[in-house]
N, C-alpha and C positions, 0 to 999 in steps of 0.2 A: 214528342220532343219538347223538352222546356222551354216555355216562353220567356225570350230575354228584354226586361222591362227598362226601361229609363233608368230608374235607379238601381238595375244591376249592372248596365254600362257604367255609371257613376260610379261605384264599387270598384267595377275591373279597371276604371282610369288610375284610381286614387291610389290601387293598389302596384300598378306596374308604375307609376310616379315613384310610390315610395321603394320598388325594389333597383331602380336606376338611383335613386340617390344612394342607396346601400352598397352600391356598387362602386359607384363615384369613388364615395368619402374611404373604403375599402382602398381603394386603388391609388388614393391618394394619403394613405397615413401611411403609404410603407416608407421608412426612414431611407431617402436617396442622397446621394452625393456626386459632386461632379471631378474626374481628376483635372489634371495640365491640359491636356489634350480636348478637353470637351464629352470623355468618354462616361455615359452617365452608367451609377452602379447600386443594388442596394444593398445597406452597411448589415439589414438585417438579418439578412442571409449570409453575408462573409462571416457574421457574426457564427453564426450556429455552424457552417462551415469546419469556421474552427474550433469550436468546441467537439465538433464529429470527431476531426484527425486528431484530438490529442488523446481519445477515449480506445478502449476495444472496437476491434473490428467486427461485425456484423456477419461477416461471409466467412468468417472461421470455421472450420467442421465439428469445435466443439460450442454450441449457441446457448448453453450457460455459463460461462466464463469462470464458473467455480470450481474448478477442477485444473488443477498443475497437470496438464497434460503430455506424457513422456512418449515421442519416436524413436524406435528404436531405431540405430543404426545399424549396429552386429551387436555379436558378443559382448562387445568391448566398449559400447557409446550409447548413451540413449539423449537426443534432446530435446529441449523445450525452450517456451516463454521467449521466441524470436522476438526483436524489435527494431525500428527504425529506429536511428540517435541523429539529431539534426543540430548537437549541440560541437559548438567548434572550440575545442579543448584539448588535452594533454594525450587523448585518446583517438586522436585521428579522424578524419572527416571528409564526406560524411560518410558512415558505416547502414550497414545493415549487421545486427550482433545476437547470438542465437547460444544463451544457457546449455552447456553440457555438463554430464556425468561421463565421463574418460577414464579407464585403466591409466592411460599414461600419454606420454606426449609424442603426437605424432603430427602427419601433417594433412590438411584438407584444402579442398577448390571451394568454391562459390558459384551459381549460376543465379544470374536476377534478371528475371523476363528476357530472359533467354541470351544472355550477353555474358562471357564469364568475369570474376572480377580479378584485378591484378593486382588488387593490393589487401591479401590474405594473411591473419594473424592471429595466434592462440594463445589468449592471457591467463596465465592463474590464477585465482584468488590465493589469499595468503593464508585462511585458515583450512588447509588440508590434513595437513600434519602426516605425510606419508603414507593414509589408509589408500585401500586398494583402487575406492573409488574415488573422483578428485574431481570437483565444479570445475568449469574452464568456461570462459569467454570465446567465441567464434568470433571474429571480427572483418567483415570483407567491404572491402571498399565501394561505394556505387559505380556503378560504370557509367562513362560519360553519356548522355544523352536521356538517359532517367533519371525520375524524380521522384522520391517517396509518394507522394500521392498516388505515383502507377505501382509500385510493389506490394502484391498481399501474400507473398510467400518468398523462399529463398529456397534452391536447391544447394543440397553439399554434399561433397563425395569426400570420404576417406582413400586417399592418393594411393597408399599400399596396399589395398585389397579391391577399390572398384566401389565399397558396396555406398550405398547413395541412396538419401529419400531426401521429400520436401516437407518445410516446413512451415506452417503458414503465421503470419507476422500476428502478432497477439498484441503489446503496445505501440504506442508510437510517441516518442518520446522529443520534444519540441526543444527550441532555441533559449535556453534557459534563461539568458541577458533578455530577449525581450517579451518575457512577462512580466504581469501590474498584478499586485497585491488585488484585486479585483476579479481578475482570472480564477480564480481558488473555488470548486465548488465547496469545499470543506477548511475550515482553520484548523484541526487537530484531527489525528488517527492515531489509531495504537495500533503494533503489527506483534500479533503473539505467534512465535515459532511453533514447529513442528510440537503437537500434544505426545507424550508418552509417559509408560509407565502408569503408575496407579493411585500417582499424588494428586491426580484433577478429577473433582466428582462436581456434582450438580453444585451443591450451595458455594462450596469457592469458588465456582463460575456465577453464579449469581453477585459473591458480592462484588467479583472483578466487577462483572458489565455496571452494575447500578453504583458503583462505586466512578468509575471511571465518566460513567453521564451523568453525575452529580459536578464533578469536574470541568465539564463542558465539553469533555470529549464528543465527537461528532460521531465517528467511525472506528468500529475494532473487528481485527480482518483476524479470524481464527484456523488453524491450519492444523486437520487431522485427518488419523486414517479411518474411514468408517470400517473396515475391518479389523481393526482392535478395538472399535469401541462399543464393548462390550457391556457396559452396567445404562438399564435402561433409564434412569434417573439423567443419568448425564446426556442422555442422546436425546431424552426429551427436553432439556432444557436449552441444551442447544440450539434445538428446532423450533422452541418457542422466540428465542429468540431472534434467531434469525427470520421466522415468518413475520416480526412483529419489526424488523430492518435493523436493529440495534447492531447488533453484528453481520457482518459477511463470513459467512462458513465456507473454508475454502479446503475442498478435499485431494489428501498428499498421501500418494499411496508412490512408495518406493519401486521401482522395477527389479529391484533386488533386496539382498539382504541389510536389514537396517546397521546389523554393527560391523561390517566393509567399511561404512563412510565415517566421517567426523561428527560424534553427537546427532545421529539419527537424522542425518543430513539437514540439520536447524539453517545448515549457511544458504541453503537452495531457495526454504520457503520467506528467508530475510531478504534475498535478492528479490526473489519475484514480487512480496509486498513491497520494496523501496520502487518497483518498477510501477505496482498499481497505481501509488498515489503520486508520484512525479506528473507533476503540471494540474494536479486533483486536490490535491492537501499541502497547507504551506507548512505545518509541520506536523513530523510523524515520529512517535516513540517505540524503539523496539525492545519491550519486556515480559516477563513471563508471568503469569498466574497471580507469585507471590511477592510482585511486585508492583509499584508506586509510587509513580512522579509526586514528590511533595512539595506544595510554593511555601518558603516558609515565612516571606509576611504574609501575618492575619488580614491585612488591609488591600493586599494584591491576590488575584483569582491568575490558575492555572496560564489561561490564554496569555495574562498582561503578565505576569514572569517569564514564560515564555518569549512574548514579543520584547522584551526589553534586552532579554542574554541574545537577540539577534539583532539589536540596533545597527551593529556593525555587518554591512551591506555582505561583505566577504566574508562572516561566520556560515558555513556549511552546516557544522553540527558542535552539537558542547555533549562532549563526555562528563557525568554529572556523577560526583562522588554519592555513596551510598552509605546505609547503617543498617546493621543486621538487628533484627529485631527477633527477639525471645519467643515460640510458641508455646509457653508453659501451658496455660489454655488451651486445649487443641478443640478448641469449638469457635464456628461460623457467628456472627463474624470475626473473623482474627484479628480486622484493624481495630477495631474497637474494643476488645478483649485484652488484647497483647500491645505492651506500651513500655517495657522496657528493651532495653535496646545496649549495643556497645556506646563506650566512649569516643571509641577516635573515627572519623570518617572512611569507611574504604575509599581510595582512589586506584585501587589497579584491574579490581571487576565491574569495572563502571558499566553506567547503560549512557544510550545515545538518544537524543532526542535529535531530529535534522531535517534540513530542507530538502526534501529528496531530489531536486532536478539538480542541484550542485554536488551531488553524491555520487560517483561510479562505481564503487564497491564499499560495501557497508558488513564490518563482522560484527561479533554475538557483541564484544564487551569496547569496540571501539571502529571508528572509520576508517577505513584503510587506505584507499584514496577517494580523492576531489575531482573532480573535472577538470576545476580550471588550477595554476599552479599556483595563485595567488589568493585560494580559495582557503580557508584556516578552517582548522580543528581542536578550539582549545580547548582544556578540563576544565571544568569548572568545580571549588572547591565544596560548593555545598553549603555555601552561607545564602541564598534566595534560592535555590531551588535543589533537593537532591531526594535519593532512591529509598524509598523504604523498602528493607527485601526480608519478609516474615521465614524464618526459619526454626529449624529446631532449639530446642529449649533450654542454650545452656551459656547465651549472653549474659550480660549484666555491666555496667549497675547505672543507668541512666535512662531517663524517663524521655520517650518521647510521643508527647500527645498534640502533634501539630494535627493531624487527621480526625481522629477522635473528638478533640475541640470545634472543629470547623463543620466535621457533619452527622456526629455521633447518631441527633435525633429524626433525621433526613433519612439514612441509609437503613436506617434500624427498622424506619415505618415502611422502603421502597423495599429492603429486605425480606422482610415478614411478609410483606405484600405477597411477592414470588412465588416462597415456597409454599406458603397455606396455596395459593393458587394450582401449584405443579405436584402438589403433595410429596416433596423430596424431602 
């Protein structure tokens, strides 16, 4: 057995000294407060608290959160994307509200930990346009005596047939009025709809993404089906991207057939991204591929045009006119390439930029409603901020090199970077 000398007692003092002060000083940086009462609490844990409840939940059965996942009900419903709504607005309060695809309108119950609710209600969205299949809002009331914290799923029964499953709560969607510009783990996202068709290949996803994070974009949330997507170019740039966090790849696979609904159900995957970034992102734009928030002072960046067209506290979202821009050039990159454009501004196929927690229904080309009833939605004409949207090649006759000027030699080196990389 080893012999324990003087100077390794000396040792083991010095050392169990220093792990009680490690302790100590530990135990005494955690940031405390005291309330009215004397009840002491720490802020640093309320803190992370809330930032848990306003995220996805953890105990959900699907634990990569990438995937729009649909329950079927019968035949005739399949739902998704449950959430909490703790916001007290035009919409009732408080709810538990649960995304569907409906044949048509009928009528359902609620069960929340095991109470049912009594105050049950089916909203439309407005862009259905009579296809077979039709988004709808569930809407059921809490019942007294719970509190979102305790809800991680909702049961629902459709009333004229019986058939009934559970669905487990995917956001949780917070008190709009009391959040601080601070709260925000992101200032900007992009939410691109539902991919289809055969107009999206690898390099115009390239220049979207390095385009948009030259911008300062934070986050762009992409939404497709890996069973169409077919061309290996594009599946691997995808996946680079996403392994590398630039984008979130978010897979939307229909329970049925794509042309039943409206535009290959684009209104579903716009709900659910407005749902991602509420209480995540103070603002989020919903556009396509070939499209392009443009600031158009040289001396203002994306974020501070942004932040300025929402000085006004009650701006939800600004519908932001657009200019179609000529593909005469049908070569990557097209912003750079392609620089004439119409003369007059579109304002009736506008795109949205918005605060998503003041938003409760968001369509393709404008907001449908607000939250709250005092909450605006104005257009904006396009004089500091509006839409460059690259199309076929038969505009003219006006130049528009806001983009081109601003990151021509930027994008051109991030660009090239890419594909020599991915070999596309």
């Amino acid at each position: 057995m080893p012999r324990l000398t003087a100077s390794k007692v000396v040792l083991l003092s010095v050392l169990s000294f220093l792990i009680t002060i490690f302790y100590l000083f530990s135990k005494t940086s955690v940031s405390l407060d005291t309330d009215p009462d004397g009840t002491e609490y720490d802020l640093d844990t309320i803190d992370e608290e809330i930032k848990y409840a306003r995220r996805l939940l953890d105990e959900i059965p699907d634990p990569s959160k990438n995937r729009v996942q649909f329950s079927k009900i019968d035949d005739n419903g399949y739902a998704f994307s449950a959430f909490t709504d703790d916001r007290n607005g035009n919409m009732g309060y408080k709810n538990v509200r649960i995304l569907m695809f409906i044949t048509g309108h009928d009528e359902f119950s609620c069960e929340i930990n095991g109470k049912r609710s009594y105050g049950v209600t089916l909203y439309e969205l407005s862009e259905n346009h009579k296809m077979k299949w039709g988004l709808f809002i569930l809407n059921c009331l809490l019942p007294e005596g719970i509190t979102f914290n305790d809800v991680n799923a909702v049961k629902i029964s459709r009333i004229s047939t019986g058939a009934t499953i559970q669905i487990p709560i995917r956001y949780r969607i917070q008190d709009e009025k009391s959040m601080t510009p601070d709260e925000y783990d992101y200032k900007m996202s992009t939410c691109v709809p539902a991919l289809f068709g055969h107009v999206y290949y690898a390099r115009k996803i390239i220049e979207f993404v390095e385009l948009n994070s030259l911008q300062g974009i934070d986050k762009t949330y992409i939404y497709y089906d890996p069973v169409k997507m077919n061309d290996e170019g594009t599946r691997r740039t995808l996946k680079f991207y996403s392994d590398n966090l630039k984008i979130n790849l978010i897979e939307f696979t229909l329970p049925f057939n794509s042309h039943d609904v409206w535009y290959h159900g684009q209104l579903a995957t716009i709900t659910d991204c407005l749902l991602r970034n509420t209480g995540i992102t103070q603002f989020t734009f919903f556009n396509d591929f070939d499209e392009f928030f443009v600031p158009v002072l040289q001396n203002q960046t994306l974020l501070e045009t942004v932040s300025g067209l929402f000085e006004d506290k009650k701006i939800a979202s600004q519908r932001t006119a657009l200019k179609f821009i000529s593909t005469k050039i049908n070569r990557s990159p097209y912003t750079l390439k392609n620089v004439i454009s119409t003369k007059r501004l579109e304002t009736r196929f506008t795109k949205c930029v918005v605060r998503p927690e003041m938003v409760f229904e968001q369509g393709i080309h404008h907001t449908s409603r607000v939250i709250q009833d005092e909450y605006t939605s104005p257009s904006h004409d396009g004089s500091l901020l509006r839409v460059y949207h690259y199309r076929e090649p038969k505009y003219c006759c006006e130049k528009e090199t806001l983009l081109k000027k601003r990151y021509e030699y930027k994008l051109r080196e991030e660009f090239d970077s890419v594909v020599n990389l991915l070999e596309v």
